[in-house]
N, C-alpha and C positions, 0 to 999 in steps of 0.2 A: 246303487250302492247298498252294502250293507249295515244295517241301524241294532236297535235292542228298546227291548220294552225296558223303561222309566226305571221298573221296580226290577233292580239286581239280587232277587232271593239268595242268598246266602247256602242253599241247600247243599250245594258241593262241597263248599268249605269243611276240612277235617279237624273241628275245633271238638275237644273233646270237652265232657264236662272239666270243670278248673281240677287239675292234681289228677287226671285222668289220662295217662297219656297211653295212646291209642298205638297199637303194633304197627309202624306205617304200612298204608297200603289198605286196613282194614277199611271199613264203610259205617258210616253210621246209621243205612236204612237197616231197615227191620228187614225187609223183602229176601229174601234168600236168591240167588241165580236158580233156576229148574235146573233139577239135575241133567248131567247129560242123558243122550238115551241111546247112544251107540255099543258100549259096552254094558252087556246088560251079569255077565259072569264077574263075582265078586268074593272077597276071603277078607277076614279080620285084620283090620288095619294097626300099625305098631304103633300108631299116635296113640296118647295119652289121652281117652277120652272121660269126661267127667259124668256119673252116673249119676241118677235121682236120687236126692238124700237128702237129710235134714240139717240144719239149724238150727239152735235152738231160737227161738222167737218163733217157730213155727215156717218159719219160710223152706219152701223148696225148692231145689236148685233142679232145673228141668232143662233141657234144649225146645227152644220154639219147632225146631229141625228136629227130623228121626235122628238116632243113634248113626254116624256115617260108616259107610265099609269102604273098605279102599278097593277100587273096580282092577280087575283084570282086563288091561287094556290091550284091543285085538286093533289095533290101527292098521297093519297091513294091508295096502291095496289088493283088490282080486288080481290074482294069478293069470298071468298070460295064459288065453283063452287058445293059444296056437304056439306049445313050442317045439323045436326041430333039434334033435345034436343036441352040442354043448357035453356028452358027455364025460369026455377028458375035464373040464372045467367042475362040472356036480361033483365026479370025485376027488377030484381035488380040494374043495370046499369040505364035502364029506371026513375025508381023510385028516385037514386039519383039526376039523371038531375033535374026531376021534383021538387024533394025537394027543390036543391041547386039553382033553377034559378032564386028567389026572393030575394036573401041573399045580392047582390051586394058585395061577394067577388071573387075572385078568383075561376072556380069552376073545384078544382082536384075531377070530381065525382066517378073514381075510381082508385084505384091499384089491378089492375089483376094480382092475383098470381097465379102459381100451378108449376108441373116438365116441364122437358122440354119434348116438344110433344104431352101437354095435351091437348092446342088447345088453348092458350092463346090468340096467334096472330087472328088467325081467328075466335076466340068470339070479337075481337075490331073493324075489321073489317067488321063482319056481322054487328053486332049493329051499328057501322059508316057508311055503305052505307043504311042502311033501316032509318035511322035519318040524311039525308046527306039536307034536304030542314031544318032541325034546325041554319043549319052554313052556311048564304048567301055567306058570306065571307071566306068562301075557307076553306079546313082541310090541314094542315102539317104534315107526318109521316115524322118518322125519325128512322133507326134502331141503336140503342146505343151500338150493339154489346157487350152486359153485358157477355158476356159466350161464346163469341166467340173462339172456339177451337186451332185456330193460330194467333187471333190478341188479342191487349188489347185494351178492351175497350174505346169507342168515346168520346174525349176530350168535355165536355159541348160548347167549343169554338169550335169547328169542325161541332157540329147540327149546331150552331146559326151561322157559317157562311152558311151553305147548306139552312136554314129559309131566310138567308138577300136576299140570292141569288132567292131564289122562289118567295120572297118578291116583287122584283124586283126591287132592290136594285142595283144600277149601281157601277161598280169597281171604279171611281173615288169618291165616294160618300160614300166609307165605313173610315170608321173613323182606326187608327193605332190597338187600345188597345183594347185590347178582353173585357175589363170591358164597353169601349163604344159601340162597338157593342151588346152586350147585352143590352144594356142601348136603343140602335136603335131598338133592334129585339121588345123590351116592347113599345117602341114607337109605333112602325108603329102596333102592333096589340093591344090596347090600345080601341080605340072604334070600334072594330070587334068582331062580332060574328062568332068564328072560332072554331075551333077542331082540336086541335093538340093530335097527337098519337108518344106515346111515349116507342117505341115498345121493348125488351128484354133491360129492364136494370139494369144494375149492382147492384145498392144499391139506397137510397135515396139521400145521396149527390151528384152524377151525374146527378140526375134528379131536386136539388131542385135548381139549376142556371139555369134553358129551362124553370122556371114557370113563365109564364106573370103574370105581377101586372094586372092586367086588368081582371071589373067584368062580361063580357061578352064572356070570353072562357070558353072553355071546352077539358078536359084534360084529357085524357086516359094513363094509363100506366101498363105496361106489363112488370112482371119480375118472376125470379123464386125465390129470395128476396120477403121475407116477407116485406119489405118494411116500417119497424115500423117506422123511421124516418118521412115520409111522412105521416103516419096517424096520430102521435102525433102533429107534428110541423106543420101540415098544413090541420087537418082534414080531411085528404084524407079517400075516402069509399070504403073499402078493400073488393074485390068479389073474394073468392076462386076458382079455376074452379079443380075439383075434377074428375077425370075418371069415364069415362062415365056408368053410372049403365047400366045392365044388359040389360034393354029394351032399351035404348039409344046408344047400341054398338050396338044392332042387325038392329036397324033400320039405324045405319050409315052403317053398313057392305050392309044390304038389298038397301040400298041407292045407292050404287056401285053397286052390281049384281044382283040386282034384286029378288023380295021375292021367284019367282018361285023357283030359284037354291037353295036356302039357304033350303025352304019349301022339294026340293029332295031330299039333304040331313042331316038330321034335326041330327044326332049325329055329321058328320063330324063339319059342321057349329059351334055347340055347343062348341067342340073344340077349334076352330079357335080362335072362341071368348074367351075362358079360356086363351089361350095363350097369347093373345092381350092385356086381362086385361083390357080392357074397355080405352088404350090409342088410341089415334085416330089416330098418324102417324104409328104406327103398322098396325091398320086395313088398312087405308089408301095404304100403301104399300101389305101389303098381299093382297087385292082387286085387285089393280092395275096388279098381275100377276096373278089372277086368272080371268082377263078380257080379257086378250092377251089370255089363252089357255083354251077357253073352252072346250076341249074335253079332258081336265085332270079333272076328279075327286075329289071336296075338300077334301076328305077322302085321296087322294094321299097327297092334301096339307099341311093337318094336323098330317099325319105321319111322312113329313121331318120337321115339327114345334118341335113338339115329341120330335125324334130323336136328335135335335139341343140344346134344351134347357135345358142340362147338362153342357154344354157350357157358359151359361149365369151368368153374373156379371152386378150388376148393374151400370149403366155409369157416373151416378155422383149424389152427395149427393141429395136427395129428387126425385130420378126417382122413380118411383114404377117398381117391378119386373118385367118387362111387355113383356119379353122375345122380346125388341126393339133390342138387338144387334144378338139376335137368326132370326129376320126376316131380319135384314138387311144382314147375313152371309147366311142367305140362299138366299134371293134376288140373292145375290152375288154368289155365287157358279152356280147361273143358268145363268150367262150372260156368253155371249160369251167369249172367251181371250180379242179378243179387244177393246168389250166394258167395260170388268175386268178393264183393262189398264188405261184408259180412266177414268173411276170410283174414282181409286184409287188416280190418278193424282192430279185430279181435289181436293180432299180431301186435299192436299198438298200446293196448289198453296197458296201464300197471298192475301187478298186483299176479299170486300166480297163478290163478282160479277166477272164473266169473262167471254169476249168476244169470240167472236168462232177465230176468229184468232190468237188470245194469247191463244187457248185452241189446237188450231193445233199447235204450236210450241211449248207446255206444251209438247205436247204427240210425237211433232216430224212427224208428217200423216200431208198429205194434208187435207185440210179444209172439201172437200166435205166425206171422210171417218170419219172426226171426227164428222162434221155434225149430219150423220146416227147415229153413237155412242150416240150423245148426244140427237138425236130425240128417241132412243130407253130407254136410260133413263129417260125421259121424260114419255114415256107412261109408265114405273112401279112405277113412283114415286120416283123416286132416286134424281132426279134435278129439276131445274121447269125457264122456261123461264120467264124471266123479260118481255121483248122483245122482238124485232126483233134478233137476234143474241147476245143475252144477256143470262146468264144462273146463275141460284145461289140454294145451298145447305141448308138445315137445318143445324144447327148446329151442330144436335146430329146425322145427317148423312154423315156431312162431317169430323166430329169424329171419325167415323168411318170407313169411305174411308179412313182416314190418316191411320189408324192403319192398314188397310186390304194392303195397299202399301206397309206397311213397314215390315210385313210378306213375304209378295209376292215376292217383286222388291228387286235384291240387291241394296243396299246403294249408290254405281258407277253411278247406273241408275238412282236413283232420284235425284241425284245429279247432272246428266246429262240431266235430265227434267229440272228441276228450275234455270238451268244455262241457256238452250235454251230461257226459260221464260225471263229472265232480259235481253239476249242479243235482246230478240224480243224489254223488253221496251224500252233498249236504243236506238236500232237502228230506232225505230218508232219513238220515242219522238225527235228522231233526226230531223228528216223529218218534224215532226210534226212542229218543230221550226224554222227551217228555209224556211216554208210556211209564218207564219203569221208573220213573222220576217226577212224579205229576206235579211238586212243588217247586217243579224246576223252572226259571223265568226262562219265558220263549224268547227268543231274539226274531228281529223282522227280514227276511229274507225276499229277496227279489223274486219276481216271478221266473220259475225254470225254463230255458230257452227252450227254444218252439223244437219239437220233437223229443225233450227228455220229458220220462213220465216217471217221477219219483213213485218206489213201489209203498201200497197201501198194506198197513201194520193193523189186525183185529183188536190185537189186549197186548199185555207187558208179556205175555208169553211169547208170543211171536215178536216182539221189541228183541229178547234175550236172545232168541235165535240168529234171528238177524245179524244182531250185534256179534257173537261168537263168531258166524261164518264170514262176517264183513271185515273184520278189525284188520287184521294185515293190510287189506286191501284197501282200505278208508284210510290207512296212513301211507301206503302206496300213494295214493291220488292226491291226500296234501302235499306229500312231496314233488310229484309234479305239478299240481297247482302251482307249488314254490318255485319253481325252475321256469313256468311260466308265467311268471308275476299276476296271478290270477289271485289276487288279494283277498277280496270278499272270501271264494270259498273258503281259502288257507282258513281265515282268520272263525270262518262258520266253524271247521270241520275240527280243529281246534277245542272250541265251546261245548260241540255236541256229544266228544269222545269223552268228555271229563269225566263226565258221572259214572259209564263203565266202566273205564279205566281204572279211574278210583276204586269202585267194589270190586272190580277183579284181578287186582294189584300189578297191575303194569304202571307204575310208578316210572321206572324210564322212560316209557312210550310217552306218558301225560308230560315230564320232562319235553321232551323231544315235541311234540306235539304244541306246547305254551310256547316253544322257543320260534318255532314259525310264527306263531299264530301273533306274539308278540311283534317279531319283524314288521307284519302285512299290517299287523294295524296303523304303523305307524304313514303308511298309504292312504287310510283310508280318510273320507272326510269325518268320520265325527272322530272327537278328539278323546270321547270316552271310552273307544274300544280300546285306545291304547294303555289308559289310567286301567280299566278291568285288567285289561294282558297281564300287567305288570302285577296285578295283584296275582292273579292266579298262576301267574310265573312263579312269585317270589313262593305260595305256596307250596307248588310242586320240588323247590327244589327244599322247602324246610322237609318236608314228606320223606326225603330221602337223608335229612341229617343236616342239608348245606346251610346252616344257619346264617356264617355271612354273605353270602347269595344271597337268601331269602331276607335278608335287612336290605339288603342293597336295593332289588325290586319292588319290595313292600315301603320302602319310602318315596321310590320313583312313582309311585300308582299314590301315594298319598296326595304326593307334589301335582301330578296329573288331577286328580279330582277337586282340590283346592283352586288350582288355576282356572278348571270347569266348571265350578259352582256345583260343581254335583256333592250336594251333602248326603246321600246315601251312599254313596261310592266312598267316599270320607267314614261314615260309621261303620262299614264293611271291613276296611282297609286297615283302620285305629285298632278295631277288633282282633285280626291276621298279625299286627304287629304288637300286640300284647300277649299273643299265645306265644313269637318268638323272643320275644323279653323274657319271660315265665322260663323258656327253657333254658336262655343262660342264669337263670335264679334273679334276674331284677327285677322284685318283686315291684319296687317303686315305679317307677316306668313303667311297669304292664299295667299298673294302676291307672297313671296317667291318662295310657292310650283308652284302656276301657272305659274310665269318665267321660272322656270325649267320646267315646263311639258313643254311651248313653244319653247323652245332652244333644246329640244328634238325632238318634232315634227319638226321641220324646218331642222332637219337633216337628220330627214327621211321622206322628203313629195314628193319620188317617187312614190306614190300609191295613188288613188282619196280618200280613207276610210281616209289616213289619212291628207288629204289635208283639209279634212271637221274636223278633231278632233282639228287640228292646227288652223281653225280659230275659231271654239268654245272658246278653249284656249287664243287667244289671246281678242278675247272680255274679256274673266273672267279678265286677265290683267288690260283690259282696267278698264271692274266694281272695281276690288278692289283698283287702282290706284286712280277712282272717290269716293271711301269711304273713303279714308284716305286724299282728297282734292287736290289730283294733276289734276286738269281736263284739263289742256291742255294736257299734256302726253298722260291721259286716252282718251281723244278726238283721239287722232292720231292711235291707237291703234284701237279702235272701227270703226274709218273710214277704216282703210283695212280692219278690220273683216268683214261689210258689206259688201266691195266688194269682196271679197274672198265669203261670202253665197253666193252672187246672181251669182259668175261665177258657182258655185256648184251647183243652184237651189235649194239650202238647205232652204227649207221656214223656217224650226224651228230657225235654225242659223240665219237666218236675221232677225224671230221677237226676239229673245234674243238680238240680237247686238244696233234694234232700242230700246229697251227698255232700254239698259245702255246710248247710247246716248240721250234720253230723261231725264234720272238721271242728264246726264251732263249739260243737258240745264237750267233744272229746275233750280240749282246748282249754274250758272254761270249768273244768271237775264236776261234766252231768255225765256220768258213763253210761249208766242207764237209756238218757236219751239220744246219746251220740251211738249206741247201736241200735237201737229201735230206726233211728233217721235210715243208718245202712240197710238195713234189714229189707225197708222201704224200697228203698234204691234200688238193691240187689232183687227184689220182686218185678218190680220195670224192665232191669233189664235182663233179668230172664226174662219174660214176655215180649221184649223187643226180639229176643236173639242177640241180642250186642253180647257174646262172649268175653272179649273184651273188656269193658267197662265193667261185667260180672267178676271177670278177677283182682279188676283193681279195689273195684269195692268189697270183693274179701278179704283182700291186704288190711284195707282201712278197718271195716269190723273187726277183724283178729287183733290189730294193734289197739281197739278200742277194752277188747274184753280181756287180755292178756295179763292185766295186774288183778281181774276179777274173777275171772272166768274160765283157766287157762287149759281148758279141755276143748272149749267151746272156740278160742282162740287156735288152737292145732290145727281140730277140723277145718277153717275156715283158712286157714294157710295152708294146710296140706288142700283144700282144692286148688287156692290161689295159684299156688305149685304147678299143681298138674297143668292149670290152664295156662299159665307164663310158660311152660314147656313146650304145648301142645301148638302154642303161637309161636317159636322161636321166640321168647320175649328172655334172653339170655341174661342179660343186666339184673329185671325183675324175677326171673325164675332162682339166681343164685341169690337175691337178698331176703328172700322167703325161707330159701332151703337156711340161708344161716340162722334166720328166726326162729326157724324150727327146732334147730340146731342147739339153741341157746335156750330156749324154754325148755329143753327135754336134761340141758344141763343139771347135775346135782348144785343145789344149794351151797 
């Protein structure tokens, strides 16, 4: 089973300093994500960014981070390395551009239809890389997974955050609500000339939320949906891609092996291509083994084709007969056992990419044997590397893999595959988090079953990467964990995503993510992982606004720790439920709870983790004491809180603690030292990087110097400004602009 270390460090938690409320979704580490390193071409980004300048107290406002550009983002997969024909379809494509580019709307200039296999993808992509100097400004693909054989289909918020991300869109800077990210993703490509590819999707309503308002894109889309929504509601120019005529298969098939073979055996060949039906991933596969063995005969080829296609059922509505499950059974019948194995597996896994490492623990073999396996599916066309140790399926071929496993394999064994898989994520994403998270509490994890080898992480650089290329797929796999009541991992995998989630503001996922993870616990034997769930349930959903949610599970996780005797689970939780008191304004009751989270901690502050939550805590005392007008009290409070930070060397704890002591000055008619206190603050967390909390505590100085100072007062609003802008912080950005607004007023 799965357990947890004693000590529940607090580090996830999004408690901001008291009166400091944090853009949701931002992070409170210091640590930046590395930037990406894909897109390496970049141009001046239209966010608002804040330059080096002064204050007067001398403070300077700096980014820990360089100055950011916003990346011109070349996501487009490479270009079919073999393509034949298609060209009534290119100009077609061509020709709508050309119509569409003077219209100044919106330009959906096509919806690529046809079966799956026909060659959708790679007529968007050919025509996308031969037109790629049209779009200075960068193309976005995205696969929408409309028909994906073990997932459901890409939430429209799920593209437009992977868009925000390309964008180069910083995790403090994305806005909560999916409605406003969309609202950002329209933003930022608004005057770009871009091309977004909008590749296997589902119907038109998934596709009609990813359309920019903006009259300078171009929009490709790919489904096997006729797509009527989108040609009626939006004019889109529907290009069918039909299987490939007779001369058009022969020259893709001659394309592959060359006209000589085909020209020696002119019946076989003939064949080949009957069976194939003029679809391309047939030919494509049948090629691909008839390139490995040239001293087999296509007339041999053609007679296990033959032979096979008694067999055949078409694979799903609008395939054409194309005898695709008769090549992929024969593919398959000619691969080794262990690359069979390997095949099948892989058909099975979730998620829509996998790593060679989660693919050696899929199958149980060491890395360098699955390796081979997957380099030999590779050369027939079975799989196709992304990347460097990256691998991914056609859909209608890893439809198939699933089925050929489940023939194959008894039931125990796949069972015993996709168990190895979630214990690899969990025990990676384990690792993974307490890299970029070192004050993060470990939790106790079973040992990995016998053949998964969780992949080994050098530094929090490689944690970060990981983490980018795994996240879909790591909630992939809690969700089947969930489907197969595999408790422990659900409730690991849960745990171990929060901290990235959090800094890279998938706020829904972490959502979505607590929600399992709370379920499972209630399985499991210890009774505090459920009392945690409930806490970092209720958090998640405060994170997004849902305030009575987040009271509802933040008392459930009280009640939980109370029942368990666990009084740091209790001083965590008192904690979480006084920052949501705070935001319906009861200042009384978030007093309450943080007295008791304090009287908690100070009973147990044999341990440094929580000698640092106890004076967090006691500052919040101090703040909510100073909101309700006790400032001597609150003064007495916040003075040990500071010295309790700085014996910790806790920089975050000290600028939170000067910045309640600066409320208090303010407060108490010492202006003077209620901006000095800010000043403090505001030097912290520039050096932390917490942008963030640098604007709120400009708000605070400005309104401190504003009867004194009122130049001094501008500038520190007019940054507050720019950075409440820069964050979507929409509330704070307009009560600044009124401040400003009102100090520049005449007398």
């Amino acid at each position: 089973m799965t357990g947890a270390a004693a000590n529940d460090d607090d580090a996830t938690d999004t408690h901001r300093a008291p009166g400091t409320h944090r853009a949701p979704g931002a992070s409170d580490a210091a640590a930046p994500r590395p930037a990406a390193t894909t897109n390496t071409a970049t141009h001046t980004t239209s966010d608002v960014l804040v330059q080096a300048g002064s204050i007067a107290g001398g403070v300077h406002l700096h980014h820990h981070r360089p100055a950011r550009t916003s990346p011109v983002p070349r996501q487009l997969p490479p270009a079919p390395g073999t393509f034949i024909g298609r060209e009534r379809e290119i100009a077609q494509l061509t020709a709508a551009h050309d119509a569409e580019a003077g219209r100044g709307a919106t330009l959906i200039i096509a919806a690529i239809g046809g079966a799956g296999g026909i060659g959708k993808t790679w007529l968007a992509l050919h025509w996308a890389h031969r037109h790629a100097d049209r779009f200075p400004d960068g193309q976005l693909f995205v696969d929408l997974r409309g028909f994906h054989p073990n997932e459901h289909p890409m939430t429209p918020h799920e593209a437009v955050r992977g868009f925000l991300d390309a964008l180069g869109v910083a995790p403090a800077d994305l806005p909560a609500e999916p409605a406003a990210q969309l609202g950002l993703y329209r933003s930022l490509v608004a005057e770009r000339r871009m091309l977004i590819v909008l590749d296997n999707a589902h119907d038109s309503t998934q596709v009609d939320a990813l359309l920019p308002g903006a009259p300078h894109c171009t929009v490709l889309v790919t489904s096997r949906d006729h797509m009527a929504g989108l040609i009626t509601t939006h004019s889109a120019r529907p290009v069918t891609v039909p299987t490939l005529d007779d001369p058009g298969a022969r020259a893709l098939l001659a394309g592959h092996l060359g006209e000589e073979r085909l020209t020696a055996e002119p019946a076989a060949a003939s064949e080949i291509l009957r069976w194939c039906a003029g679809l391309p991933l047939a030919l494509g596969i049948v090629a691909a083994r008839a390139r490995l063995n040239h001293s087999v005969p296509l007339a041999a080829l053609a007679a296990e084709l033959r032979d096979a296609c008694s067999r055949l059922e078409a694979l799903d509505v609008g395939t054409p007969r194309a005898c695709l499950e008769t090549v992929l059974s024969w593919s398959y019948t000619q691969l080794a056992d262990d690359h069979a194995t390997v095949f099948g597996l892989l058909g099975l896994a979730p998620g829509s990419d996998i790593g060679l490492p989660a693919a050696a623990s899929l199958v149980g073999r060491p890395e360098r044997e699955v390796r081979r396996a997957l380099g030999h599916l590779e050369r027939v066309s079975l799989v196709q590397q992304l990347g460097a140790g990256r691998y991914w399926m056609h859909d209608l071929v890893r439809l198939c893999a699933a089925q050929f496993a489940r023939r194959t394999q008894p039931a125990a064994a796949v069972d015993e595959a996709l168990r190895r898989l979630a214990d690899f994520a969990a025990h990676t994403a384990h690792s993974a988090d307490l890299l970029i998270a070192p004050h993060h509490a470990p939790i106790a994890l079973d040992a990995p079953a016998a053949g998964c080898r969780p992949q080994p992480l050098a530094d929090d650089t490689q944690a970060w990467s990981w983490f980018d290329a795994e996240r879909a797929n790591l909630m992939a796999v809690q969700h089947l964990a969930a489907e197969k009541s595999w408790h422990p991992q659900v409730w690991q995998l849960a745990w171990t995503l929060t901290t990235f989630q959090l800094r890279q503001g998938h706020l829904q996922d972490n959502l979505t993510a607590w929600k399992a993870g709370a379920a499972a616990s209630h399985h499991l034997d210890d009774p505090r992982l459920a009392t945690r769930s409930h806490r970092h349930l209720g958090r998640a959903h405060a994170q997004l606004g849902q305030h009575d949610e987040a009271l509802v599970h933040l008392q459930q996780g009280l009640a939980g720790a109370e029942r368990d005797g666990d009084r740091l689970g209790q001083a965590h939780t008192h904690r979480a439920i006084a920052v949501a008191w705070e935001q319906r304004h009861d200042h009384q009751r978030a007093l309450d709870h943080a007295r008791h989270a304090l009287r908690l901690y100070e009973e147990l502050d044999a341990e440094t983790n929580v000698k640092v939550s106890r004076s967090h805590a006691r500052n919040e005392v101090g703040w909510y004491l100073a909101k309700l007008g006790h400032y001597d009290e609150a003064r007495r409070h916040c003075d040990r809180a500071l010295e309790q930070s700085r014996a910790a060397a806790d920089r975050s704890g000290e600028a939170r603690t000067l910045l309640s002591l600066g409320y208090i000055a303010q407060h108490t008619g010492r202006p003077d030292e209620a901006a000095d206190r800010y000043r403090r603050a505001l030097a912290h967390y520039c050096d932390l990087g917490d942008t963030s909390a640098q604007a709120d505590t400009l708000d605070h100085l400005a309104q401190a110097r504003a009867p004194h100072a009122p130049s001094e007062a501008r500038e520190a609003w007019q940054r507050a400004h720019a950075l409440y802008t820069a964050q979507h912080r929409t509330q704070e950005a307009h009560r600044t602009h009124q401040h400003l607004t009102d100090l520049d007023a005449p007398v």
